[in-house]
C-alpha positions in Angstrom: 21.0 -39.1 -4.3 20.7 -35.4 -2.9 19.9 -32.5 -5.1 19.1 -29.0 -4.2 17.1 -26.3 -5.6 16.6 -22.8 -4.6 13.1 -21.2 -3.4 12.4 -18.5 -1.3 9.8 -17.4 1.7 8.7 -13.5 2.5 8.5 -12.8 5.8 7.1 -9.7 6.5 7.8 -7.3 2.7 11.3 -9.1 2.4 12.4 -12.1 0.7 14.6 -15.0 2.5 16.1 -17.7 0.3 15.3 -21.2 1.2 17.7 -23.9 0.2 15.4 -27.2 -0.8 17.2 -29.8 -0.2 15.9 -33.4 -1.5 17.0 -37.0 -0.8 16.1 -39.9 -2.3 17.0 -43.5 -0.5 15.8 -46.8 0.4 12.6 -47.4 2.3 9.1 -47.5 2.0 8.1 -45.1 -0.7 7.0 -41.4 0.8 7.8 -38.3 1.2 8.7 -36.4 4.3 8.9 -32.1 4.6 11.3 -31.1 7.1 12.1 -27.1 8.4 8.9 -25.9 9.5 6.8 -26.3 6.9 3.3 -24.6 7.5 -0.1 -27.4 6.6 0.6 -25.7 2.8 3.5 -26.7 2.2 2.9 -30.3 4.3 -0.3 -31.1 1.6 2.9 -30.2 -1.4 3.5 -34.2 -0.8 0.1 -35.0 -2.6 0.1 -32.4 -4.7 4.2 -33.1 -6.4 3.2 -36.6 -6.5 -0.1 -36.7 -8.6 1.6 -33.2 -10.7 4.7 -35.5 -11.7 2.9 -38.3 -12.6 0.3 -36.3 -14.7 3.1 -34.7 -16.1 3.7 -38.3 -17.7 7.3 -38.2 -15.7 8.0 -41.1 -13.3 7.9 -40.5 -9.5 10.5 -42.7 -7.6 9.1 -45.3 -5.8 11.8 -44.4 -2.9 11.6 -42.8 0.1 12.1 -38.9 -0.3 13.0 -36.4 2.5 12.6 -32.7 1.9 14.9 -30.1 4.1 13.4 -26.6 3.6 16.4 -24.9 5.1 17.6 -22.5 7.3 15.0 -24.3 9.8 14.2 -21.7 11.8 12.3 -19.3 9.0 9.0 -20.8 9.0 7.7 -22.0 5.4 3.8 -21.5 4.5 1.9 -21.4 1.2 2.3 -23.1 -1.6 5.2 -21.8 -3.5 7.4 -24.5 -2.4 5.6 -27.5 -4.9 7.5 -26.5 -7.7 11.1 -26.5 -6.5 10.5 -29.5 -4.3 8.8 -31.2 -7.6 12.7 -30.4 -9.5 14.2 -31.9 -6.2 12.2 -34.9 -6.8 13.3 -35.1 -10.4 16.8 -34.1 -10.1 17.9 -36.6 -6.9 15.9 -39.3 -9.4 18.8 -38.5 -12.3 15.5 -37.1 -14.2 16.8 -33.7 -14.9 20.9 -32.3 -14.5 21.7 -30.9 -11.4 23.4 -28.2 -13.3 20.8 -26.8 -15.2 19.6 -25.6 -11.7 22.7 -24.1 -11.0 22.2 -20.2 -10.0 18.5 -20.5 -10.6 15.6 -19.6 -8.3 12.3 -21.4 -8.4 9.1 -20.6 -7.3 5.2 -22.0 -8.1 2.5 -23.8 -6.7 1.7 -27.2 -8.9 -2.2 -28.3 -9.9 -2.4 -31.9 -9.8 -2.2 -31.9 -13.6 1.2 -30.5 -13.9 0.1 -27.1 -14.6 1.9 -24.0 -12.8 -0.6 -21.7 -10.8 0.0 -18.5 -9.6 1.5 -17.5 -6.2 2.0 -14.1 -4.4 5.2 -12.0 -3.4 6.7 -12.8 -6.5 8.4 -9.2 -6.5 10.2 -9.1 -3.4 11.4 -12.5 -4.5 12.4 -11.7 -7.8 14.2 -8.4 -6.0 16.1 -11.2 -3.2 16.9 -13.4 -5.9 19.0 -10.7 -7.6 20.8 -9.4 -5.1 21.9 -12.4 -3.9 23.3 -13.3 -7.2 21.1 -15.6 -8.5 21.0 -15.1 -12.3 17.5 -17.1 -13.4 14.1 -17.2 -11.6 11.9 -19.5 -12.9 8.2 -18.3 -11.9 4.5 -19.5 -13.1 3.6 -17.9 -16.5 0.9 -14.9 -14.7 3.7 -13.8 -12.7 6.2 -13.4 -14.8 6.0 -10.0 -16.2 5.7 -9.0 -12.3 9.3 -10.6 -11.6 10.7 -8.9 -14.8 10.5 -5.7 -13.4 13.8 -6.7 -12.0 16.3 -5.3 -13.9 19.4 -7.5 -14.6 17.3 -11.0 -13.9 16.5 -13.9 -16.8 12.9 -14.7 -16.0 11.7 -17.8 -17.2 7.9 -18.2 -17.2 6.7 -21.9 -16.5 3.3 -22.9 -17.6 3.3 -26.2 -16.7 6.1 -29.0 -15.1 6.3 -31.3 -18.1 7.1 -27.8 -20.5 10.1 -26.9 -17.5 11.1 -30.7 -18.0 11.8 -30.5 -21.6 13.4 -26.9 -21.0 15.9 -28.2 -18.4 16.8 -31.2 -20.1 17.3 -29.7 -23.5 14.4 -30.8 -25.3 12.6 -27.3 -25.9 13.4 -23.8 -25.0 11.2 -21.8 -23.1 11.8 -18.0 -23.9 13.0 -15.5 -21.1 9.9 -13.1 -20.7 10.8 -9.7 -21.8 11.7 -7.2 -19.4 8.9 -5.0 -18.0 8.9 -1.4 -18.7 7.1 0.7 -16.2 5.9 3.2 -19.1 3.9 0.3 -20.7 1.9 -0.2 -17.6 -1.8 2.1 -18.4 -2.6 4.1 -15.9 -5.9 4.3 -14.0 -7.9 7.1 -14.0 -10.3 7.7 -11.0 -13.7 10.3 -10.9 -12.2 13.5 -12.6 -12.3 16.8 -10.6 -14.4 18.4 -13.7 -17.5 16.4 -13.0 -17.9 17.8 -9.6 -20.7 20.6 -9.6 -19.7 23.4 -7.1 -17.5 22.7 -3.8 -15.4 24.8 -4.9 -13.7 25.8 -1.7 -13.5 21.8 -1.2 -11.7 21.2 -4.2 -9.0 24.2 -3.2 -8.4 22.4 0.2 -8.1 18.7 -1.5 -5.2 20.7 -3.8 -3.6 21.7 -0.8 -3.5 18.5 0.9 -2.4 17.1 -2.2 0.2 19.3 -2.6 1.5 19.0 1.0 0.5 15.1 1.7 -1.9 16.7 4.9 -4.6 14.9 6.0 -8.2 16.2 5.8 -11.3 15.5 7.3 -14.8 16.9 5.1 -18.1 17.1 7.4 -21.6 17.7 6.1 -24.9 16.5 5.2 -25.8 13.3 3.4 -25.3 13.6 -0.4 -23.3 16.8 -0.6 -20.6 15.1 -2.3 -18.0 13.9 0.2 -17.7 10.4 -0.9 -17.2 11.5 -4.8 -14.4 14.6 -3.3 -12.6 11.5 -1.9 -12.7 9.1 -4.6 -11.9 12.3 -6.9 -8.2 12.7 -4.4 -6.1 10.4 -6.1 -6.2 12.0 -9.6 -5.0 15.5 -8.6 -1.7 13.6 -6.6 1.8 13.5 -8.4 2.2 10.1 -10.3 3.8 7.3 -8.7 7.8 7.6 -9.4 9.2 4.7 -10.3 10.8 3.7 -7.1 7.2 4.0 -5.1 5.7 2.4 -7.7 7.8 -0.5 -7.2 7.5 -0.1 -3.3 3.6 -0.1 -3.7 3.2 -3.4 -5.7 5.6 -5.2 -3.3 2.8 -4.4 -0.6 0.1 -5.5 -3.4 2.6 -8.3 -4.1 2.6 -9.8 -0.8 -1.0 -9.4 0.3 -2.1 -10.9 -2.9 -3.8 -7.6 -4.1 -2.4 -7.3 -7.3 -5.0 -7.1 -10.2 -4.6 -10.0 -13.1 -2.6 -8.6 -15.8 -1.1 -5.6 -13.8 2.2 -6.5 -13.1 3.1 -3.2 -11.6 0.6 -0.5 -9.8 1.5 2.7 -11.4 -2.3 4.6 -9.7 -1.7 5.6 -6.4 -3.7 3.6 -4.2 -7.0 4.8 -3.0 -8.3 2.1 0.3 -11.8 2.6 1.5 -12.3 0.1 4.7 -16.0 -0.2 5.6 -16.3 0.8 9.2 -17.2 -2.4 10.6 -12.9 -3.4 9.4 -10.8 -5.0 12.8 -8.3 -3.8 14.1 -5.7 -6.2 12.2 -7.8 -5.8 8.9 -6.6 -2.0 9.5 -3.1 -2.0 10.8 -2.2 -5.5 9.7 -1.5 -9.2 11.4 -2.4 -12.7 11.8 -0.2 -15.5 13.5 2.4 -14.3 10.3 1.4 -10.9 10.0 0.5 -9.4 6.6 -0.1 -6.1 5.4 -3.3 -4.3 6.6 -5.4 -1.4 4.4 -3.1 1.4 5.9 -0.3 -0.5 4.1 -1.9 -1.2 1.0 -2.8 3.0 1.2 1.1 3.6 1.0 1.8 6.1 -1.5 -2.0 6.6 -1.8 -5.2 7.9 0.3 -6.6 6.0 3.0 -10.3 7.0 3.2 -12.9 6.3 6.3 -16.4 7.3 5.3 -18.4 7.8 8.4 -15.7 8.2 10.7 -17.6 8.0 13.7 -19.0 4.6 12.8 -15.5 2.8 13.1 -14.4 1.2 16.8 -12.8 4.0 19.2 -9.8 1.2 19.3 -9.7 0.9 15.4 -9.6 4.8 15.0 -6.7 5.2 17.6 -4.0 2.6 16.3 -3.9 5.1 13.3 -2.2 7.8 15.7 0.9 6.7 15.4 1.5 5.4 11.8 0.0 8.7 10.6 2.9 10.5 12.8 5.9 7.3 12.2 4.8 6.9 8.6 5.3 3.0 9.5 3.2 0.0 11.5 5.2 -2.3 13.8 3.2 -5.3 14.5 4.6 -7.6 17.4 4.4 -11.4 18.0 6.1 -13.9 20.3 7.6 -15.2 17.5 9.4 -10.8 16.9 8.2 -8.1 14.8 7.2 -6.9 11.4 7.5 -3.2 10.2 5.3 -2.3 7.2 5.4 1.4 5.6 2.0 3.2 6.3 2.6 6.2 4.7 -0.3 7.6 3.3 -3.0 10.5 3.3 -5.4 9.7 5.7 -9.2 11.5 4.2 -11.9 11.2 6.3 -15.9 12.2 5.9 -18.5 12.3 8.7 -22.0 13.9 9.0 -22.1 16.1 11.9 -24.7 14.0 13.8 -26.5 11.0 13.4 -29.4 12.4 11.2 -26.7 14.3 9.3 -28.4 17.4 9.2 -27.1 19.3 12.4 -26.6 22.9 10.9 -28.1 22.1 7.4 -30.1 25.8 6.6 -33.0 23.8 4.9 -33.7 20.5 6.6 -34.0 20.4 10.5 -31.8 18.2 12.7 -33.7 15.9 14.8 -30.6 15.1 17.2 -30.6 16.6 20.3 -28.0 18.5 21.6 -26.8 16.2 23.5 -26.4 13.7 21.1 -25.0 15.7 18.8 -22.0 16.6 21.1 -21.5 12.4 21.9 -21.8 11.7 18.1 -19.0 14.3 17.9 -16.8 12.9 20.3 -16.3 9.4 19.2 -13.7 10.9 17.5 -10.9 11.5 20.3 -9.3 15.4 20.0 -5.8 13.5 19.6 -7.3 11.9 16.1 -8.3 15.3 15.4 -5.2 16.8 15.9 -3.2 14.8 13.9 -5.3 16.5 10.9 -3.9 19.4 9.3 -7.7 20.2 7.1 -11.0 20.4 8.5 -13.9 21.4 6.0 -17.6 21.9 6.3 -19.1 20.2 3.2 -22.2 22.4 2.1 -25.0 20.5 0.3 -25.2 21.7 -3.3 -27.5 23.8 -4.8 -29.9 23.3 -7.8 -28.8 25.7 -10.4 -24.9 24.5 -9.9 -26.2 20.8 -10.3 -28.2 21.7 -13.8 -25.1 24.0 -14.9 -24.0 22.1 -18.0 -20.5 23.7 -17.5 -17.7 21.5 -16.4 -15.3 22.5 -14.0 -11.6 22.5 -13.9 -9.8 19.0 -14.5 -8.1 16.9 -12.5 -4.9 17.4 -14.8 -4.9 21.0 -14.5 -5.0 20.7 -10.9 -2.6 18.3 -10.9 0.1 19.8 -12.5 -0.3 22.8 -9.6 0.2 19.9 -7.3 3.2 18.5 -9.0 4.8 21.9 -9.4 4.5 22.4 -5.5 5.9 19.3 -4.9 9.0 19.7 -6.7 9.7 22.8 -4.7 9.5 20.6 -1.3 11.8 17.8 -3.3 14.2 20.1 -3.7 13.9 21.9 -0.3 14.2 18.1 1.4 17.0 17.0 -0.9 19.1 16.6 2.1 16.7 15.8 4.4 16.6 11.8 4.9 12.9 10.5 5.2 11.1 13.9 4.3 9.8 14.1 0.9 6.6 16.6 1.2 5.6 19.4 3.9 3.8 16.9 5.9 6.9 14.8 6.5 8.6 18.0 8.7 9.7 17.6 11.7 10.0 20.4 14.6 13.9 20.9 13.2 12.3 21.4 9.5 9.3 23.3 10.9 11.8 26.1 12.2 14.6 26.1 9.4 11.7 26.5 6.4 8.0 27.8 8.2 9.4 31.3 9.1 7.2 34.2 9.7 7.5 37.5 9.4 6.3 40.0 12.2 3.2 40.1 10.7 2.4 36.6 10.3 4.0 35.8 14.1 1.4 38.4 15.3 -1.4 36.6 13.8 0.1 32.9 15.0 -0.1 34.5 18.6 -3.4 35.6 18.5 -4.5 32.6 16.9 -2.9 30.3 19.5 -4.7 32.2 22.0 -8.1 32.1 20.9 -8.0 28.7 19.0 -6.7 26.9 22.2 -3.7 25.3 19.6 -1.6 22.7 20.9 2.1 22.6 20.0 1.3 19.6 17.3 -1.6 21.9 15.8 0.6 24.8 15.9 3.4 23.0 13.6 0.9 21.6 11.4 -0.4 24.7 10.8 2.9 26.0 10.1 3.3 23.2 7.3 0.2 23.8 5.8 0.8 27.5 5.6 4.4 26.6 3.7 2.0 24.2 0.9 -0.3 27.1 0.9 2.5 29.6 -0.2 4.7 26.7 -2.7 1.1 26.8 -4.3 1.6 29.9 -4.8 5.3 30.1 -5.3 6.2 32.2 -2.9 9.5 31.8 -1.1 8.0 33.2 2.0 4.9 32.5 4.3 2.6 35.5 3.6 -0.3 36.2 6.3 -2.9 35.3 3.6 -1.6 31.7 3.8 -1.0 31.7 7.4 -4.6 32.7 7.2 -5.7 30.3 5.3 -3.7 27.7 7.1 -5.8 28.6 10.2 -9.4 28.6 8.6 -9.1 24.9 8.0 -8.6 24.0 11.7 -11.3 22.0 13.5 -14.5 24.2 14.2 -16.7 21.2 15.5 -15.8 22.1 19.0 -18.6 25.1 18.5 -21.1 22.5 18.8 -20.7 21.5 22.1 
C-alpha cells in the first residue's frame, strides 16, 4: 500500500516541501530511502524502526521503499524520521491516510519514540502556510517557534506513540497557542550608564546607531573598547516585528536559537575571535549555511583586534558591507544570505598598544608600527564612515560614583532619528537608514549650502577623500543633523562628519 506524508527541507533561508512517499510490498523485510537522501536521513532506517517498535506499535515485516521527492533537492538532517515513521504506519493501515491530509510533518525520532528537536522550523512553518497546508505537526521545543505563523494549527508532538493516539482518535493533543512577539523578554546588554568617561565615544556610537554607519575605535589596552562595543546594541531601535522574524529564521536555520526563545526580539551582537575562516565568516560548507555576518543581520558585527584577523577574512567583508547581502557559490548553484549589519571594529594602534599613549612609552618601532597599521587594507578603511581614538581613562572619572546617561535615554534619540530616515525612505525600495543611500539618495537629501560646499572642498583637498569617503561623509553629516532635527546639513555637522574620518595615516 502507498501513503504519503508531507515534510519539508531548507535550502539556503527558504523552505521546499518534500512529498514522502512510502510503499509497503512483498519482499524481504527492509527499508530503502530514495531522492537523495544525505547519511542523516539514510541512518532514519534504524532509527523509525527501533522508534516504532519502542513506541509499542508494530513495524511491518514487509519491504518498505521511501521516495523523498522532487529528487533533485537534496535531503540532509534528520527531520525526515518523523514523517517517514507516519508513512510507515499509514501504508501499514496503522493510522488513516486522511488524518494526514493538509498536514505538514517534521521531527527527528530517539530510538524510544520520543520527538527531538530539529532546526529551521520557522522558515518551515512560514512554507508550510503559504502553500496551503493548514496543520504542522512539529517536536514539542519547537513549537512555539512555528506558532509565530499566523493562520497555522501547530500541533506539538512529544513523542510517536502520543501522535498515534492523536491521529487515530484515541487522545487529543492540543494546538499550541499562537506566539505573540510582545511576550517574548527582551535582553538587555552592558548599559551606556556604567561607562566612566568616553564621552566623545559614546556621541559617535549614537551617531552610528542612529545612521546604521560603521565604526572603528583605536586605543590602548583597557580603555574601554571591548565594553563601548558590547554596550552598541542597547542604544539601537528595537527589532520591528518583521526583522525580528527575519533574524530568527537566520538563528532558525544555523541552529543558533536559545532554548526557550522562540523568537529573537535583541538585536544581535556577533563577536568572531580572529582566528574565525573565512566560511565561519561569510558562510558555507558543501550546503552552505549562514556565517557570523549573517547571524549579525539586524545587529552589530564586532572584530576585536582587527588586525589580528586573515588579510583574506577581512576583505570578503567589502562587499556585504556595501550589497547588504553574501552570495556563496557551489557547483551544485548559489545561496544568497542577508548580511546587513553594523560592522564595529577595535584595534590598538600597534602591537604593544601603546603607540601615542601620553603615559606609557611604545616599544614598537616605527616601522612596525606603520606594518601593524596596514594589515588593514585603505579599501576596508574606507568603507567605514567613524574612526575614533579611544583615550585611556583617568582615575578620578573611574572613582566618580556618578552614573552616566542610560542607554534608554540615548536610545530614544536614536529612535527619533530613525523615524525621520523611515519616512524620508518611504519610497525608496531597500533603504531604510542613512547608511543604506545610494549616490541618487546622497544628492536628492545630503545638500549643502554654500557654506558647507566650501568646507567639503577644502576638506576633499586636504584629506585626500575618495568619491566613496566623500558620500559617506555626506550620510553621516545628514544622521548628525536628524540628531539634531534639522532639516538641513549645517557646517557644524558637516564638521563633525569630517572629524571622524581616518587619522591613522599620520602615523606613517
Amino acid at each position: 500500500m502507498l501513503a504519503r506524508v508531507y515534510s519539508c527541507a531548507v535550502i539556503g533561508l527558504e523552505g521546499v516541501i518534500v512529498e514522502v512517499e512510502v510503499d509497503t510490498g512483498p519482499g524481504l523485510p527492509g527499508m530503502i530511502i530514495v531522492g537523495l537522501p544525505d547519511a542523516a536521513v539514510q541512518e532514519s532506517r534504524e532509527r523509525v524502526q527501533s522508534a516504532v517498535k519502542n513506541a509499542g506499535l508494530i513495524y511491518p515485516r514487509k519491504r518498505v521503499t521511501v521516495n523523498l521527492a522532487p529528487a533533485s533537492v537534496r535531503k540532509e538532517g534528520p527531520a525526515y524520521d518523523l514523517p517517514i515513521a507516519l508513512g510507515v504506519l499509514a501504508a501499514a493501515e496503522q493510522i488513516p491516510q486522511e488524518a494526514l491530509d493538509g498536514s505538514l510533518v517534521i521531527g527527528e525520532l530517539s530510538l524510544d519514540g520520543s520527538v527531538r528537536h530539529v532546526r529551521g522550523v520557522l522558515p518551515m512553518a512560514a512554507v508550510a502556510r503559504q502553500q496551503g497546508f493548514s496543520r504542522v505537526f512539529v517536536p514539542s521545543p519547537d513549537a512555539a517557534e512555528a506558532a509565530l505563523i499566523p493562520g497555522l494549527e501547530v500541533i506539538p508532538a512529544a513523542s510517536l506513540s502520543e501522535l498515534y493516539a492523536h491521529l487515530n482518535g484515541a487522545m487529543r493533543i492540543s494546538p499550541h497557542p499562537a506566539t505573540r512577539a510582545e511576550d517574548v523578554d527582551v535582553t538587555v546588554s552592558t548599559d551606556f550608564s556604567e561607562i566612566k568617561g568616553q564621552e566623545h565615544i559614546k556621541r559617535a556610537l549614537e551617531v552610528a546607531a542612529a545612521g546604521g554607519h560603521n565604526c572603528l575605535m583605536v586605543g590602548p589596552p583597557g580603555a574601554g573598547k571591548t565594553l563601548l562595543a558590547r554596550a552598541l546594541p542597547a542604544i539601537l531601535p528595537r527589532l520591528t516585528i518583521d526583522e525580528a522574524l527575519d533574524v530568527t529564521r537566520i538563528y532558525s536555520v544555523a541552529d543558533q536559537l536559545p532554548p526557550d526563545v522562540p523568537l529573537v526580539r535583541s538585536r544581535p551582537f556577533r563577536a568572531p575571535h580572529h582566528t574565525i575562516s573565512h566560511a565561519g565568516l561569510v558562510g558555507g560548507g558543501n550546503q552552505p549555511h549562514p556565517g557570523e555576518i549573517s547571524l549579525a543581520h539586524r545587529g552589530v558585527l564586532f572584530l576585536d583586534e582587527l588586525p589580528e584577523f586573515g588579510q583574506r577574512v577581512l576583505e570578503v567583508l567589502r562587499q556585504p558591507i556595501e550589497d547588504k547581502i553574501v552570495t556563496i557559490s557551489r557547483a551544485s548553484g548559489s545561496l544568497t544570505f542577508p548580511a546587513n549589519f553594523m560592522l564595529v571594529g577595535a584595534m590598538n594602534p600597534c602591537p604593544c598598544g601603546y603607540y601615542g599613549d601620553p603615559v606609557k612609552a611604545c616599544t614598537c618601532s616605527f616601522g612596525t608600527v606603520t606594518k601593524y597599521q596596514k594589515r588593514i587594507s585603505g579599501p576596508l578603511l574606507d568603507r567605514i564612515d567613524i574612526h575614533v581614538q579611544v583615550p585611556r581613562v583617568e582615575y578620578d572619572k573611574l572613582s566618580d560614583q556618578r552614573t552616566g546617561e542610560p542607554s534608554q535615554v540615548v536610545r530614544a534619540r536614536v529612535e527619533a532619528a530613525r523615524v525621520l530616515q523611515r519616512a524620508r525612505f518611504e519610497r525608496t525600495q531597500g533603504v531604510s537608514c542613512n547608511a543604506d543611500m545610494h549616490p541618487a539618495e546622497v544628492r536628492k537629501f545630503c545638500i549643502l549650502d554654500d557654506t558647507g560646499a566650501a568646507l567639503m572642498r577644502s576638506a576633499m583637498n586636504q584629506m585626500n577623500l575618495s568619491a566613496r569617503a566623500y558620500h559617506r561623509t555626506l550620510k553621516l553629516a545628514r544622521t548628525i543633523a536628524d540628531l539634531a532635527r534639522c532639516e538641513k546639513i549645517a557646517p557644524q555637522h558637516l564638521a563633525e562628519a569630517l572629524q571622524y574620518r581616518p587619522r591613522m595615516a599620520d602615523t606613517g
